[in-house]
N, C-alpha and C positions, 0 to 999 in steps of 0.2 A: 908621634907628633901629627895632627889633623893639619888637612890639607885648607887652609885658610887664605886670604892673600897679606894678611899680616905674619905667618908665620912664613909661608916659602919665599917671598921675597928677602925674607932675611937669612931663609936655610942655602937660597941659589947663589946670591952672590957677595954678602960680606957687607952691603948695602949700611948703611944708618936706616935704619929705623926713628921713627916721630911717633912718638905718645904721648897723648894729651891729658892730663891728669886734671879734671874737674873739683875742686875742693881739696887743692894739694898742697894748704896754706894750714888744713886741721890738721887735727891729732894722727888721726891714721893715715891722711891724704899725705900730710909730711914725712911720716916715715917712710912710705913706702914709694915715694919719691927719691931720699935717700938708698935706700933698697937697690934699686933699679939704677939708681947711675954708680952705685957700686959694682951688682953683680952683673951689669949687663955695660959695659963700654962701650960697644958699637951705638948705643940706644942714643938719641935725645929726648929731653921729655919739657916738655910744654905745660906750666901749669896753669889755669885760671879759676880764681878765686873770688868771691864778691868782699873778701874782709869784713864780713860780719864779727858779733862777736867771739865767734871760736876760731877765727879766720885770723892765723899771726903771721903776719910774717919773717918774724923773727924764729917760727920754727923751719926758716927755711936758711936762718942763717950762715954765712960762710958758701952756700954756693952762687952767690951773686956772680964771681968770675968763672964760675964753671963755661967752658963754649957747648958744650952739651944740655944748657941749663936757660928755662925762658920764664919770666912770670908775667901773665897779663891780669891786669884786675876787671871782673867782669862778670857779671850773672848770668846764669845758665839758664833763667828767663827770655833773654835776648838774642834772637835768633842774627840780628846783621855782624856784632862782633864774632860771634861764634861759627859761623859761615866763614869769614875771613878768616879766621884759623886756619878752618879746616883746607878751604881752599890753599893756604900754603902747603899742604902736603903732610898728611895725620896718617897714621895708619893704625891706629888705635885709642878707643878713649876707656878710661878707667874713670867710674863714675862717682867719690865719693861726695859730690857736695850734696849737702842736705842739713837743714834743719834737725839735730838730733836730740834733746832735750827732753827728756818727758813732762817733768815737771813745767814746761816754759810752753811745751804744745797742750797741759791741762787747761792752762792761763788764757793760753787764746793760737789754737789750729791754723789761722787763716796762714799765717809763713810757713808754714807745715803744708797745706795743700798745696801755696803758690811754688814752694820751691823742690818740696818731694814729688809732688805725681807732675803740676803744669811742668816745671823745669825740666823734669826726665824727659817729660815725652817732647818737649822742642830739644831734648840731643838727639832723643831716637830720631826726631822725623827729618832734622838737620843730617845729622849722619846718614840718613837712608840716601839722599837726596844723594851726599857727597860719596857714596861707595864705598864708604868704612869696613875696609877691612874685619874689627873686631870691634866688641863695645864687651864690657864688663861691668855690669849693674850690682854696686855695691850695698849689700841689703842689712838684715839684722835676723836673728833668735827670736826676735820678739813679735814679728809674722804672726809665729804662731799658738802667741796667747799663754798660758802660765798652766805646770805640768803638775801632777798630783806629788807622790812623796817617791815615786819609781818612776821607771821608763826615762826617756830623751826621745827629743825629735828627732826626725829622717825627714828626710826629703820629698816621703809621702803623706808628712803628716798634715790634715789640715789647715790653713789659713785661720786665724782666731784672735788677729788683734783685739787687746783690751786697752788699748791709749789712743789717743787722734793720731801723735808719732808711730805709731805700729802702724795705724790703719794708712798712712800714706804709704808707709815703705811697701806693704803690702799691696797696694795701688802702683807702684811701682812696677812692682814687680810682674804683675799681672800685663802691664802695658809692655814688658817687656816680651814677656810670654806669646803675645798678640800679633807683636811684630816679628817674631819669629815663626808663627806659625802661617800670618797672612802674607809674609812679604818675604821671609828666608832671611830676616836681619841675621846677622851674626853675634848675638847676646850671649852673654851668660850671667846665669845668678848668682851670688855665693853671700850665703846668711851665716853670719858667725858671731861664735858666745863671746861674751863680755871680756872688752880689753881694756890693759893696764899698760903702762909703760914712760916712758919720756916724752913730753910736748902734749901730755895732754892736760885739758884745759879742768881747773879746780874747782869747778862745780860737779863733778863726774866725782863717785864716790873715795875711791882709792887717793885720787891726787888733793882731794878736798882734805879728805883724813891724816894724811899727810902734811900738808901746809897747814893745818889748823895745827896740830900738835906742835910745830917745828915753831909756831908763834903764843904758843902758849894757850891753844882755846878752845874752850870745848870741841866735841866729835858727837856731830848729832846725827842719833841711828835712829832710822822709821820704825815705829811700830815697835815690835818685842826683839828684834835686830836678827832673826832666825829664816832671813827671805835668804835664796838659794841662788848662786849664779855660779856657771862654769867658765871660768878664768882663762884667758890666754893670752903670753904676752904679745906685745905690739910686733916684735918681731919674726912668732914663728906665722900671725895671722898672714904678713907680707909674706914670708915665701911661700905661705898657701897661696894665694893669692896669684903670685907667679907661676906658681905648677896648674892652675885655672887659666889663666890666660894664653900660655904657649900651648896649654896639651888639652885643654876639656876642651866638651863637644858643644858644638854652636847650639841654643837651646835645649840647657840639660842647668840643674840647680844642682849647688854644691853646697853641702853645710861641713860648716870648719867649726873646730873646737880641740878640746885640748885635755879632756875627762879631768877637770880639776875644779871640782865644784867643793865651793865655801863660804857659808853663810856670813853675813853682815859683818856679824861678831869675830866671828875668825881671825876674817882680813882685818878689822880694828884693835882684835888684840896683837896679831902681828905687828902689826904697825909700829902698835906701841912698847913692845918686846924691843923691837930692833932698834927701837929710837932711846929707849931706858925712861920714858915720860910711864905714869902711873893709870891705872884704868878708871882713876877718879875723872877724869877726863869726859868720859863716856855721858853723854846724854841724849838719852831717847825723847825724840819728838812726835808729835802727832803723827798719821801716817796718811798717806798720800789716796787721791781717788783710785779706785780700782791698778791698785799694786799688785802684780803678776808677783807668786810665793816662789815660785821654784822654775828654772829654765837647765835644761841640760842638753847639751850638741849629742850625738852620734855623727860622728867622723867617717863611718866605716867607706864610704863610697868612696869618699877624696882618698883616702889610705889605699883603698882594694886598687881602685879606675887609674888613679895619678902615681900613687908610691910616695905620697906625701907624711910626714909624721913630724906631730911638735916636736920641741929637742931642749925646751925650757924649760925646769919643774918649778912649782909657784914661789917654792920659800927661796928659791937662788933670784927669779924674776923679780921679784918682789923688794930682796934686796938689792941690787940691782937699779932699780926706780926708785927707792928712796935716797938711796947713794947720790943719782942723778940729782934730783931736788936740791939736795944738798949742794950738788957741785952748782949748782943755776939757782942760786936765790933773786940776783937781778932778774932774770926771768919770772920766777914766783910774784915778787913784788910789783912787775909791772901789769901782771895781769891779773892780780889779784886788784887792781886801785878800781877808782874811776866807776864806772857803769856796773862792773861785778859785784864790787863792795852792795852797791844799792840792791842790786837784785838778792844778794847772800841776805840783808836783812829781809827785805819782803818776804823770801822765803821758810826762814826760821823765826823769824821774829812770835813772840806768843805762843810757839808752838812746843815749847818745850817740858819734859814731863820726866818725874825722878823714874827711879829702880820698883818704888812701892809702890806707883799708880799704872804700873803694868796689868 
């Protein structure tokens, strides 16, 4: 365990612990909110959230009476609310808010630079300020651009985003880099492959292809449906994620994943296996600007350095998360309505294209 002042304050005396969780109203931000006031009781965790569109607060339901448990609403833009935070007494921020969309930062970047690179660096220069303990800058796979038919990334591999969304996180991540090396911040990076799981929002491939079937309606796949992504569910990324924050080293990047890469098609004929719906289903749409084919994690460092290993294999995860679905249709339905509806047709609308004109 690294000698931090958010770790030994909590190894010397029993203390509570404050962690601020940034974007802990999303997909990942929420589980692994839940995570942490499971596997950590001493902890409280503090979320703030701006409630954008991927920002629910209903995935944070049921812990409203937690005393261990605070939500403020508020952007990581703003330096006077986020100040006052910290000045009540943080001792850790785990970073996930951000704009993450691809298709929605093709459209138009600008929420994409304001809230990926400006917002990060008003936590980093907030935090410096306040003496943060620890910061954990939650990144992405996609850094570093789209892999040929072999190999995975490492943690040496180039920077290479191919989306305005990569190119923030990447900006990120770099301002993250800067303040570690010009000021001793206490950062860490951890980029990890594509997760699936509960609470996450139906514009995101997996939860989309799911609620679409479970209504009866098409499943539209980009292009020839054969792009590659390395799968990990939502819950073993959080305990990575935990084994990065107590135990990695103050500026050092950690890539998580789960060696469970499946193209489009795969995960949509799962899908549709488990659900008993028919693969008539299936319609391929036009394909997106510069679509990264293939992304694969190597984990080896988090495994060797931490002793960290997923513990979910895809077809048990997978069902798993559709079962969820199932259980939470109220949930489905209400964030399928309203502003998403609109955006789902802008996005498919016209674009759609049979089996033969592949």
């Amino acid at each position: 365990m690294i000698n931090s002042p958010f770790v030994t304050r909590h190894s010397k005396g029993g203390m509570n612990l404050r962690m601020l969780v940034t974007g802990g109203a999303g997909f990942i931000g929420s589980n692994f909110v839940r995570y942490i006031l499971t596997h950590h009781p001493e902890y409280g965790v503090l979320v703030l959230d701006k409630l954008t569109y991927a920002g629910n607060l209903e995935n944070l339901a049921g812990l409203e009476a937690n005393p261990r448990f605070q939500f403020f609403q508020g952007d990581i833009c703003d330096e006077e609310p986020l100040g006052a935070i910290l000045k009540s007494g943080v001792d850790a921020i785990v970073n996930f808010a951000a704009e993450s969309h691809v298709d929605r930062s093709i459209l138009d970047a600008s929420d994409f630079a304001r809230t990926n690179v400006a917002g990060a660096l008003n936590l980093m220069q907030t935090s410096r300020k306040a003496g943060l303990g620890r910061f954990l800058q939650i990144s992405t796979d996609e850094v570093y651009g789209s892999l040929g038919p072999t190999g995975a990334f490492t943690e040496a591999t180039p920077l290479a985003p191919n989306s305005p969304y990569a190119a923030s996180k990447a900006s990120a991540d770099l301002l993250a880099r800067s303040y570690h090396c010009t000021y001793g911040f206490p950062c860490l990076i951890t980029r990890c492959s594509n997760n699936y799981g509960p609470y996450q929002f139906p514009e995101k491939l997996i939860p989309l292809l799911i609620t679409n079937a479970l209504a009866g309606m098409t499943l539209p796949i980009y292009g020839d449906g054969l792009y590659t992504r390395d799968w990990i569910h939502v819950q073993d990324h959080c305990s990575a994620l935990d084994r990065v924050l107590h135990d990695g080293l103050p500026g050092e990047v950690y890539n998580i994943g789960a060696r469970q890469e499946k193209t489009n098609l795969e995960v949509t004929r799962l899908i549709l296996q488990v659900l008993g719906k028919d693969e008539s289903l299936i319609t391929f749409v036009a394909d997106r600007p510069g679509h990264d084919r293939r992304y694969a994690i190597d984990p080896a460092k988090v495994e060797r350095e931490l002793g960290w290993k997923p513990e979910i294999a895809f077809e048990d995860g997978m069902r798993r998360t559709i079962d969820w679905y199932l259980q939470n249709r109220a949930w489905v339905e209400h964030v399928r309505s309203g502003a998403y509806r609109t955006y789902y047709e802008r996005m498919y609308r016209d674009r759609t294209r049979t089996l033969a004109e592949l």
